[in-house]
N, C-alpha and C positions, 0 to 999 in steps of 0.2 A: 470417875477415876479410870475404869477402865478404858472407854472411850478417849479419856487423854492418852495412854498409854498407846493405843495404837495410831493414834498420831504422831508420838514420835517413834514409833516404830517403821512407820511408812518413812518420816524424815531421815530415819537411819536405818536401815535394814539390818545393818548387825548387830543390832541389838536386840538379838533374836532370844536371849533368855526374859523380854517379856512377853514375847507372845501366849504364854498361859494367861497372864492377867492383861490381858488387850481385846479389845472386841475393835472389829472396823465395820463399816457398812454407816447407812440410813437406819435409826430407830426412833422408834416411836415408843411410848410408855405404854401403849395398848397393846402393842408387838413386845415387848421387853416380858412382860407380868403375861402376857401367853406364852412365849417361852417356858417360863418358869414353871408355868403349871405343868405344861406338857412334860415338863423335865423329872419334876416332880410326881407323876403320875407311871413314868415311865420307870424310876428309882426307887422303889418304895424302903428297898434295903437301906437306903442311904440316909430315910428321915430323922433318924437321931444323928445326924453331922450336925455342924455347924451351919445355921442359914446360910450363912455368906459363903460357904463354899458353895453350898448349892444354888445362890443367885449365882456366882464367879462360872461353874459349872455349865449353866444352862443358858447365859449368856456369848458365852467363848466357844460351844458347840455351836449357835445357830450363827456369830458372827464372828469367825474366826481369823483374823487377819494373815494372809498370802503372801 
């Protein structure tokens, strides 16, 4: 989903209030879950949120659409 997001985001640039939930670039699922750990490792205060912020999170740091 977030991947879709930054596709239409590149389509429309003003639609700049999805850039939190957009990722752009090339990824790979092996790149993605390394992410995540790193993210995860880096956040410790953060491990009682919600997974999915913190997939959302560590995803849209490494691949933040411009």
């Amino acid at each position: 989903m977030m991947f879709g997001l930054g596709l239409v985001y590149k389509l429309k640039p003003d639609a700049a209030v999805l850039l939190p939930f957009a990722i752009c670039g090339e990824l790979s699922h092996a790149a993605m879950a390394q992410a995540f750990m790193n993210w995860a490792k880096a956040n410790p205060q953060k491990w009682e949120d919600d997974k999915l912020f913190g997939v959302m999170s560590a995803l849209s740091e490494n691949w933040p659409c411009k």
